[in-house]
Structure formats: structure tokens, C-alpha cells
C-alpha positions in Angstrom: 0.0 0.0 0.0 1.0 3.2 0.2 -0.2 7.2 0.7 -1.5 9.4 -1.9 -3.2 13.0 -2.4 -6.5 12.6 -4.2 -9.3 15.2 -4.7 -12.3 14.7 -2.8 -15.4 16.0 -4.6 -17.5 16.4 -1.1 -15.1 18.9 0.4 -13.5 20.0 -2.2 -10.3 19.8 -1.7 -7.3 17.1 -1.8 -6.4 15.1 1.2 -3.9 12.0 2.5 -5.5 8.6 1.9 -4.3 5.6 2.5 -4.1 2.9 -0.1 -3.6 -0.7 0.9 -3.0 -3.4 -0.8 -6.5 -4.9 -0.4 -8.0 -1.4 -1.0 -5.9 -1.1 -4.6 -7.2 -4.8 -5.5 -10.5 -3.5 -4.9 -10.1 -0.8 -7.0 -8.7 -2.6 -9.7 -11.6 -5.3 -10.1 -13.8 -2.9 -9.6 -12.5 -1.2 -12.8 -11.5 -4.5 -14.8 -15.6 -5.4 -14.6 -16.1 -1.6 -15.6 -14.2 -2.1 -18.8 -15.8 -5.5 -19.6 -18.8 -4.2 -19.2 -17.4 -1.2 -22.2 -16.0 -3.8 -24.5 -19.2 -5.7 -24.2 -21.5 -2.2 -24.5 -18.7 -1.6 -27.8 -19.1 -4.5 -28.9 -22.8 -4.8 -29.2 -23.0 -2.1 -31.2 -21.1 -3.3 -33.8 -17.1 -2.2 -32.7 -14.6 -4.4 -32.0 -12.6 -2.7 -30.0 -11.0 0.5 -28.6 -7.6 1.4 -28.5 -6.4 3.7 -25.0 -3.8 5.5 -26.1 -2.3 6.5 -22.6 -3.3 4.5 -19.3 -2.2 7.7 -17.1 -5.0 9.9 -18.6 -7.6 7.3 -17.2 -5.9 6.3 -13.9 -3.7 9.5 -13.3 -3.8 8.6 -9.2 -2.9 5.3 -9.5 -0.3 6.1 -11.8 1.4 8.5 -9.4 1.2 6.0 -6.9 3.1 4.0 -9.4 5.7 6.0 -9.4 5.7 6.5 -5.8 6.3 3.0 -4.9 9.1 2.4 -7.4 10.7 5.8 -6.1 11.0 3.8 -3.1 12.4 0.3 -4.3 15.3 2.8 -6.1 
């Protein structure tokens, strides 16, 4: 896990939260159904795919966490 500053909506501002491991699989299945449930919408309309061309413009938190944790392993 790990710490990172995201932007809560509700207060509008951006505050420490805590990211276990647990919390981050969570998260992660959470979105892997969200995108099946894309490619399936996609694909019933006739499109067989859909290219992303940069994962940090969708997950730009997690991505910073990322880098985070392997600024630590150096």
C-alpha cells in the first residue's frame, strides 16, 4: 500500500489517503468489470474494439502511486 493526495469531490479539496493493498485490488476489479462491461456495450454495437492511447490519462492517481512506490524500491 501506500499514501496518496486525491481530490475529494465532497469537500472540495485534496487530502492524505491511504491505499492498501486490499484497498488497490479492490479498485482494480472494480474497474477490470467496468471495462468489460465497455467492451461488451462496444461490442454490441457493432465495434470491435477501442484502443487507449495513454493509461495515465484514465488512472492518473494510480499512476502517481506507481511511481511513488518504485521511487521507493530505487
Amino acid at each position: 500500500g501506500g499514501m496518496l493526495k486525491v481530490w475529494d469531490p465532497e469537500r472540495k479539496v485534496r487530502r492524505l489517503t491511504w491505499f492498501s493493498s486490499s484497498r488497490i485490488k479492490k479498485i482494480n476489479r472494480e474497474e477490470q468489470e467496468r471495462v468489460e462491461k465497455m467492451i461488451n456495450t462496444f461490442r454490441s454495437i457493432g465495434l470491435d474494439y477501442l484502443v487507449i492511447s495513454d493509461q495515465q490519462q484514465i488512472y492518473p492517481q494510480m499512476a502517481q502511486l506507481a511511481r511513488i512506490r518504485r521511487g521507493r524500491k530505487n
